[in-house]
C-alpha positions in Angstrom: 0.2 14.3 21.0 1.7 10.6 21.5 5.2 11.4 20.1 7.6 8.8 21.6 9.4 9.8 24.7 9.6 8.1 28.3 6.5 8.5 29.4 5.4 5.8 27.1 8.1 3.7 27.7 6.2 1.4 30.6 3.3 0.8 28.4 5.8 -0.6 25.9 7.8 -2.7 29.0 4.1 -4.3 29.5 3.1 -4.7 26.0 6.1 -6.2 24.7 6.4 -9.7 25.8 9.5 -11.1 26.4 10.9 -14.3 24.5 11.0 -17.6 26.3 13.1 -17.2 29.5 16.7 -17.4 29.0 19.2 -15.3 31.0 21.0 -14.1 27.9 18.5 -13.3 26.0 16.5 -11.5 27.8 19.8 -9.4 29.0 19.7 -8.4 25.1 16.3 -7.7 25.4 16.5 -5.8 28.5 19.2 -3.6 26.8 17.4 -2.3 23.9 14.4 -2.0 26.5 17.2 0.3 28.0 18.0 2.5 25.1 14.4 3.3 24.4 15.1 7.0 24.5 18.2 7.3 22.9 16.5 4.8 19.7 13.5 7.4 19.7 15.1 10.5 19.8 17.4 9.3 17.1 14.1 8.3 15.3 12.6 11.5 15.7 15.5 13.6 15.2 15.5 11.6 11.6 12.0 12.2 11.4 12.2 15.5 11.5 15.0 16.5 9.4 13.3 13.9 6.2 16.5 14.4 4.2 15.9 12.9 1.0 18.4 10.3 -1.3 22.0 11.4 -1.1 21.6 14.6 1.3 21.0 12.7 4.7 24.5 14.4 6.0 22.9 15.1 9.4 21.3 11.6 9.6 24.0 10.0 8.5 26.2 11.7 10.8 24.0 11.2 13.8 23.8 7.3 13.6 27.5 7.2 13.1 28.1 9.3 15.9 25.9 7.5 18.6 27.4 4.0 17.0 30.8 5.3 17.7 30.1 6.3 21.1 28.9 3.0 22.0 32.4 1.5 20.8 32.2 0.7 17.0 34.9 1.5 14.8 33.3 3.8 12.1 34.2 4.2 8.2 32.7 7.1 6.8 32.0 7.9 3.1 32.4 4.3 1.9 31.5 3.4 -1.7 32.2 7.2 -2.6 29.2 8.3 -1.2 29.4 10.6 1.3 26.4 9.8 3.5 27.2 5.5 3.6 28.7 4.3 6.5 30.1 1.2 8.2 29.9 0.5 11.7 31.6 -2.2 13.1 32.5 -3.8 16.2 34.8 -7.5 16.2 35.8 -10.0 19.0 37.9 -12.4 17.7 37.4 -14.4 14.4 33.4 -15.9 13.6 30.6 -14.9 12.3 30.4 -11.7 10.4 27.0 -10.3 10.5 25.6 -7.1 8.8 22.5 -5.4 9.8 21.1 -3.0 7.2 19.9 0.7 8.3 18.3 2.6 5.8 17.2 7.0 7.0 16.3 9.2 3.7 12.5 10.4 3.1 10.6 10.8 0.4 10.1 14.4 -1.2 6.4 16.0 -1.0 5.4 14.3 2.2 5.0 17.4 4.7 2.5 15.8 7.8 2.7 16.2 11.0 2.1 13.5 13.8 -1.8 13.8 13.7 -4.1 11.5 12.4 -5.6 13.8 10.1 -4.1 15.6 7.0 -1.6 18.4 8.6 1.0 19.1 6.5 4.1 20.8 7.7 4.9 24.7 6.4 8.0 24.9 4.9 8.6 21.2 4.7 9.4 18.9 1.4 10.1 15.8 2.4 8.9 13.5 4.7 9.8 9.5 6.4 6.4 8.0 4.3 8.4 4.8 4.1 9.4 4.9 8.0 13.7 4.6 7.6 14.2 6.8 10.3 12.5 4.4 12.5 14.3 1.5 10.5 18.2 3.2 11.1 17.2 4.1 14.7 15.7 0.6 15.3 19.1 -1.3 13.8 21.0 0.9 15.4 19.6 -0.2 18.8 19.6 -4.2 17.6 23.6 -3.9 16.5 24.3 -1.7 20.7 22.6 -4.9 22.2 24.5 -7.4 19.8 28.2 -5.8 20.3 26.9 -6.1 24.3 25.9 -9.5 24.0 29.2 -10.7 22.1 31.4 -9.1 24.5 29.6 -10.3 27.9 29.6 -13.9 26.4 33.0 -14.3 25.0 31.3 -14.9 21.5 34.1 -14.9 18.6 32.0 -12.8 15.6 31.8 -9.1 14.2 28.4 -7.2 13.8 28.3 -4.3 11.7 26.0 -1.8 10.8 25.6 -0.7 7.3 24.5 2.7 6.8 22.4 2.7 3.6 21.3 5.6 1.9 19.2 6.8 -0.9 16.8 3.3 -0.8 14.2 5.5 -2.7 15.3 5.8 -5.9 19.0 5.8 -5.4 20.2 2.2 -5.2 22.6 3.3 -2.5 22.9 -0.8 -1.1 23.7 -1.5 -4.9 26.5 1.0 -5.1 28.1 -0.6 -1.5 27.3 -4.1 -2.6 29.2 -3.6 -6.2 32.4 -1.6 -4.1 32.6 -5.2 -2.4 31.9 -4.2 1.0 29.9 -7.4 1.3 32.5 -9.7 -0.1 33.5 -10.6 3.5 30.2 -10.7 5.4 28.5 -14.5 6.1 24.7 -13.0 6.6 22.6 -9.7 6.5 19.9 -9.2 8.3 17.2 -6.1 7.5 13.7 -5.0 8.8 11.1 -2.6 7.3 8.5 -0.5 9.1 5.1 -1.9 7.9 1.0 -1.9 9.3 1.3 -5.5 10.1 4.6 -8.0 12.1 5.7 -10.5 10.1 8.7 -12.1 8.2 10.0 -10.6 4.8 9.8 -13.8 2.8 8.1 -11.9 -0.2 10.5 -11.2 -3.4 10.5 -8.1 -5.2 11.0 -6.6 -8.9 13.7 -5.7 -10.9 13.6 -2.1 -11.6 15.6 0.3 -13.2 14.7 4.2 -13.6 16.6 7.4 -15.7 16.2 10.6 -16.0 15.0 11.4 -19.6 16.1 15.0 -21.2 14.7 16.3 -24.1 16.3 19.6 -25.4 14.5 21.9 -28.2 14.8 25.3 -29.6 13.2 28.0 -27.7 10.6 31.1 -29.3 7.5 33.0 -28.6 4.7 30.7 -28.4 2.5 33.0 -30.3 4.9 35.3 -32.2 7.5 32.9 -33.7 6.0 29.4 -32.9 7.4 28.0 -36.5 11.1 28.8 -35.0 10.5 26.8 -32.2 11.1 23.0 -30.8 9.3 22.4 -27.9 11.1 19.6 -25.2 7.8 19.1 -24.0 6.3 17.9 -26.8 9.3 15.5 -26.9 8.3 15.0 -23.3 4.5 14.0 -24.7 5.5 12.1 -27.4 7.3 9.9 -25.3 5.0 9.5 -22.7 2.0 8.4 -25.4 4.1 6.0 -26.7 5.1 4.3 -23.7 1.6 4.4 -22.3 0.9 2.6 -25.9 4.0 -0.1 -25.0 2.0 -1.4 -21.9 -0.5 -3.5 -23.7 2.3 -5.3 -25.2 4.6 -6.1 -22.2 4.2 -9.0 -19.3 1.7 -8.7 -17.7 3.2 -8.6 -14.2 5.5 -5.4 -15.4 5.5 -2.2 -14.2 6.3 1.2 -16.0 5.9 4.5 -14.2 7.1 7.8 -15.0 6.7 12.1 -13.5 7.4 14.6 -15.5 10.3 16.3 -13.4 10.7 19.4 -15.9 8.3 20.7 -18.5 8.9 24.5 -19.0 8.4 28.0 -17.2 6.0 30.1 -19.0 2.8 29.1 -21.6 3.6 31.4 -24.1 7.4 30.1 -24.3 8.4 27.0 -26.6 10.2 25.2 -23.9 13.8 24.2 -24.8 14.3 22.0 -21.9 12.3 19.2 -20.5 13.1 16.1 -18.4 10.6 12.9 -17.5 12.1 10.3 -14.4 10.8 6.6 -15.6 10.7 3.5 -13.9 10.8 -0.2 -15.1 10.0 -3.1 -13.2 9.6 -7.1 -13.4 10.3 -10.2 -11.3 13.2 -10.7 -13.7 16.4 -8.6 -14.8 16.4 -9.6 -17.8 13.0 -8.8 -18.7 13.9 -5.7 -17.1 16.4 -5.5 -19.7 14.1 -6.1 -22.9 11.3 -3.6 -21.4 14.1 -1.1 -21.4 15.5 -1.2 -24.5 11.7 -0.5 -25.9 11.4 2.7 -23.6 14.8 3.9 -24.9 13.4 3.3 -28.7 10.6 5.4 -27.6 12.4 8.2 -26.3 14.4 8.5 -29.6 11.2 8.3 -31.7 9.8 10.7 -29.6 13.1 13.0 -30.5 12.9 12.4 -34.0 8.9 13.7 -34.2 9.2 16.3 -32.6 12.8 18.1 -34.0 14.3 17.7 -30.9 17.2 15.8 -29.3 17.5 13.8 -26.2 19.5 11.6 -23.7 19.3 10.1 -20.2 20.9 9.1 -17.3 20.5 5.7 -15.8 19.8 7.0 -12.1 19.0 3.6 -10.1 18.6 -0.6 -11.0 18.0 -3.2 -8.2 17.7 -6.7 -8.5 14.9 -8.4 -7.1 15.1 -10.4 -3.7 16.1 -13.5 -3.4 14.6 -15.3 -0.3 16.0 -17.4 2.3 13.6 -19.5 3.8 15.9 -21.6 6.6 17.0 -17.9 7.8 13.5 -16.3 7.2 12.0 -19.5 9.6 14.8 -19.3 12.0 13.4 -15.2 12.2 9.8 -16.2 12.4 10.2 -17.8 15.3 11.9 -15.0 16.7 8.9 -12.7 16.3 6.9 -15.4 17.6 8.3 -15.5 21.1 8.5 -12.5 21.3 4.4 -11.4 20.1 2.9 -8.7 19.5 1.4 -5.8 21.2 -1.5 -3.7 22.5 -2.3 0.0 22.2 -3.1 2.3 25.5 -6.0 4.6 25.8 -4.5 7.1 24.1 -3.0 4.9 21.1 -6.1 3.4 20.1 -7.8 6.5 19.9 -5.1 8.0 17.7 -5.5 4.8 15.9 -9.2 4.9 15.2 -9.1 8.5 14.1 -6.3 7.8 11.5 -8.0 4.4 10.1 -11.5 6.6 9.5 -8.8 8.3 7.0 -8.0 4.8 5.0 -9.4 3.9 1.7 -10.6 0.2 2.4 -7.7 -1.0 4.4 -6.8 -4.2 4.3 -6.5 -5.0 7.7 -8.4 -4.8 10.9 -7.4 -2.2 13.9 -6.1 -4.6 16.6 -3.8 -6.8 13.8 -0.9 -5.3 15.5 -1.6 -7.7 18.1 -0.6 -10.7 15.8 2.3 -12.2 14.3 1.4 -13.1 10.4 1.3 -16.6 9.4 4.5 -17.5 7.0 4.1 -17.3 3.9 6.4 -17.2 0.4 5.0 -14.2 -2.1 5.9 -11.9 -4.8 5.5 -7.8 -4.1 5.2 -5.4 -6.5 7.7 -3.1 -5.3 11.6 -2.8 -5.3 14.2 -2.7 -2.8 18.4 -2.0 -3.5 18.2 -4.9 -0.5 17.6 -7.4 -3.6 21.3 -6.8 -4.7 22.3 -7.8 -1.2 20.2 -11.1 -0.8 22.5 -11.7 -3.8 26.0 -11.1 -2.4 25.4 -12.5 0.9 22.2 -14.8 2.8 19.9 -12.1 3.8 16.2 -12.3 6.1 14.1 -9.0 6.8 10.8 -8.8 9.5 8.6 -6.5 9.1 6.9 -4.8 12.3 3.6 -2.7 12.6 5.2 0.8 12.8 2.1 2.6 11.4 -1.5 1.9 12.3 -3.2 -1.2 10.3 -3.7 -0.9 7.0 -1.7 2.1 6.1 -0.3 2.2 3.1 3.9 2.7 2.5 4.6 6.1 1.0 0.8 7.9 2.7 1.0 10.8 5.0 -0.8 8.5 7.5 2.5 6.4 7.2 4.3 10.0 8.2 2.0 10.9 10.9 2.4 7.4 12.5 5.7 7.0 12.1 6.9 9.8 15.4 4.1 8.2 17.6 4.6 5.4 20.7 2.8 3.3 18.1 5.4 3.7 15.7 8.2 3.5 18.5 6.9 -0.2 19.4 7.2 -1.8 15.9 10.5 -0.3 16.4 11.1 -2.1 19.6 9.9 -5.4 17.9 12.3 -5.1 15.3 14.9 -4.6 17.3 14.4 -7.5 19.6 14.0 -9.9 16.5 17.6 -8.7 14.7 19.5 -9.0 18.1 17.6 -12.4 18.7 17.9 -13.8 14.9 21.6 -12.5 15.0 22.2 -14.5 18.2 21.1 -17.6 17.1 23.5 -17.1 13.9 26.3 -16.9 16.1 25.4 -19.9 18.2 24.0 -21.9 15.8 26.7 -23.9 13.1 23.6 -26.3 11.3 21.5 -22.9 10.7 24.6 -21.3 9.7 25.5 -24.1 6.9 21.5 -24.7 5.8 21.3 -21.0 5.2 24.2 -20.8 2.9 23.3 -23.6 1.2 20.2 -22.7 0.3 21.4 -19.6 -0.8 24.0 -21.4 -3.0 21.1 -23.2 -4.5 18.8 -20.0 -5.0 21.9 -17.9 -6.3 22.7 -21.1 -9.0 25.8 -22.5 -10.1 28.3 -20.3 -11.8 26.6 -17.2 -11.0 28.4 -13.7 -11.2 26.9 -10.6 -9.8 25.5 -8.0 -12.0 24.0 -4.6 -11.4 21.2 -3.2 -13.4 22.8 0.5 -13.0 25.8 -0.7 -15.0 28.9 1.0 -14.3 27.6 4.5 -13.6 28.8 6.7 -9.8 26.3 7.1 -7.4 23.7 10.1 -8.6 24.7 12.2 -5.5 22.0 15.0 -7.2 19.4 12.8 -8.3 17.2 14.1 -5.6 17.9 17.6 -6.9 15.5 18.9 -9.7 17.0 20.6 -12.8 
């Protein structure tokens, strides 16, 4: 229907204003105006392979590949994962600036690009939280950047960090704790969204396992005194977690699915396996919260004559926000704006919003730059370890139609549309911008780390909320 290609890409030209006139800048901006169908058929190629957590191998391999043929140095494989990745490109000694990509999908989102429900046959997975749009899009920003620094005579290094497994897999925490961001001065991130604005909104803690319950199997009807049934291990744990909320702060989160719970009714199951989540604002309440699950999972054992362990699959730390870089990327977006649908796109639009549950924004918001503003979101993000290791600012850009919720099938359908192909412009533009005015800019440079100095506190030492554990290369892989 409206999947990105270059028949849209003048609409986008007219749509996209450009930032205040400046001869370098808008040579940047011209260049990733320029590379419009390479950053969209890299999207879509992403978007239609969805390879979840751990198994992006053709993704991966794909951004490396086009990053390499545009003259950065590539290490494959880094933090023994085999689909992480570090591009990089340097020109004498400065800045060193790292721009996050992030290109797995989420499992059970099969949609096509309509804006009604149309799942996919034979698909499992699809981009609901838009990361082939946000690798494709900081792919483009880092091209422009190495352009910029060598047509300038800049001193700096840009890389690209190729991040995978966001959902559910910590992959950032994994890179972050290998030390590959010992050396870098600032990071710089973006995440498709319904609305443009800058990320200055912290996250939760979280930390998730797998939780395995083993019995004894027999006939459920025959023999059911012989057996031990996992699931009811499952069960047990499960009530008495849903007991623990009353009795936890109140701005926690506990989630859980039920991942394995037996084959056949009339078969004591001997194996069953429940994926939990814990979050809060703080690690260490994080911590506490945890300790009462694990108590519950071991009661839950003990009832039920059955046995059980877990494996800590992911932990993040929440993010810590920089406002001198977050403002410094505000007014970025700002002069740059937002932008219009055509025809065609607002029609798409309007037939997709009909499909929202009281959204909370109007169709034409996309037009607008949100005001700045310092909140707390109820979500997670492995970037949270990373705002901890080096200064760190993310914009989001309105990928999807207003109002759509992250992790929806409208989110899907969106996301391989012109519409969603203009956030990814913005985004882009506001990276290579952002990242520019880090390079030229010594006071923003030193305000930035000393607020993050300050935020960080004195005497702090980094610590993971997965512990010492290897990345869970199979954690999108069920039992």
């Amino acid at each position: 229907m409206i999947r990105f290609s270059a028949l849209f890409l003048s609409s986008i030209l007219v749509t996209l204003p450009m930032a205040v006139a400046n001869p370098q800048t808008d040579a940047v901006l011209a260049d990733i105006d320029a590379r419009y169908d390479q950053t969209s058929d890299v999207a879509h190629q992403i978007w239609k392979w969805a390879e979840p957590g751990y198994q992006e191998t053709k993704s991966s391999n794909l951004l490396a590949s086009e990053l390499e043929a545009a003259g950065f140095s590539i290490e494959r494989g880094v933090a023994e994962i085999p689909t992480a990745f570090i591009a990089s490109y340097k020109q004498g000694d400065g800045p060193v600036i790292a721009v996050l990509g992030e290109y797995d999908a989420l499992p059970g989102f099969s949609q096509a690009a309509k804006p009604f429900r149309s799942p996919l046959p034979g698909r499992l997975s699809g981009h609901a939280c838009g990361h082939h749009m946000f690798g494709a899009g900081s792919m483009s920003a880092v091209i422009a950047i190495k352009d910029w620094l060598e047509e300038t005579g800049t001193p700096g290094e840009i890389r690209f960090y190729g991040t995978p497994a966001e959902e559910g897999g910590s992959g950032k925490v994994y890179m972050v704790r290998a030390g590959l961001f010992d050396d870098v001065d600032f990071s710089i991130h973006w995440h498709p969204a319904d609305a443009n604005g800058v990320m200055a909104t912290a996250t939760l803690a979280n930390r998730s396992a797998k939780f395995r319950f083993k019995g004894v199997s027999a006939h459920a009807a025959a023999a059911p005194d012989k057996g031990r049934s996992a699931l009811d291990g499952v069960e047990a744990m499960n009530m008495m977690v849903n007991m623990l909320r009353e009795h936890i702060p109140q701005e926690s989160r506990i989630h859980y699915v039920i991942t394995a719970g037996g084959l056949a009714p009339n078969v004591v199951p001997d194996f069953a396996e429940v994926f939990y989540y814990v979050r809060h604002p703080f690690p260490d309440q994080v911590e506490d919260i945890w300790k009462r699950v694990e108590d519950t999972a071991r009661g839950a054992a003990l009832g039920t004559g059955t046995s059980v362990d877990w494996e800590v699959i992911h932990g993040n730390n929440p993010l810590l926000i920089n406002e001198p870089l977050a403002l410094a990327m505000l007014d970025k977006l700002e002069s740059l704006g937002g932008f219009s649908y055509t025809e065609e796109e607002q029609a798409f639009a309007e037939e997709l919003y009909a499909t929202l549950d009281s959204p909370s924004l109007e169709l034409g918001s996309q037009e607008k730059i949100q005001p700045y503003s310092a909140s707390l979101s109820f979500g997670s993000t492995d970037v949270g370890d990373v705002s901890y290791a080096t200064p760190t600012v993310g914009v989001r850009t309105a990928t999807w139609v207003p109002g759509t919720p992250a992790h929806s099938w409208q989110a899907v359908a969106a996301g391989d549309t012109t519409i969603g192909m203009k956030g990814t412009q913005l985004a882009a533009k506001t990276i290579a911008l952002t990242a520019i005015e880090l390079y030229e800019n010594e006071d923003l440079r030193a305000e930035a780390k000393a607020a993050f100095d300050a935020a960080r506190g004195e005497d702090y030492e980094y610590s993971s909320l997965l512990g010492d554990r290897e990345p869970p290369l199979d954690y999108r892989v069920n039992p």
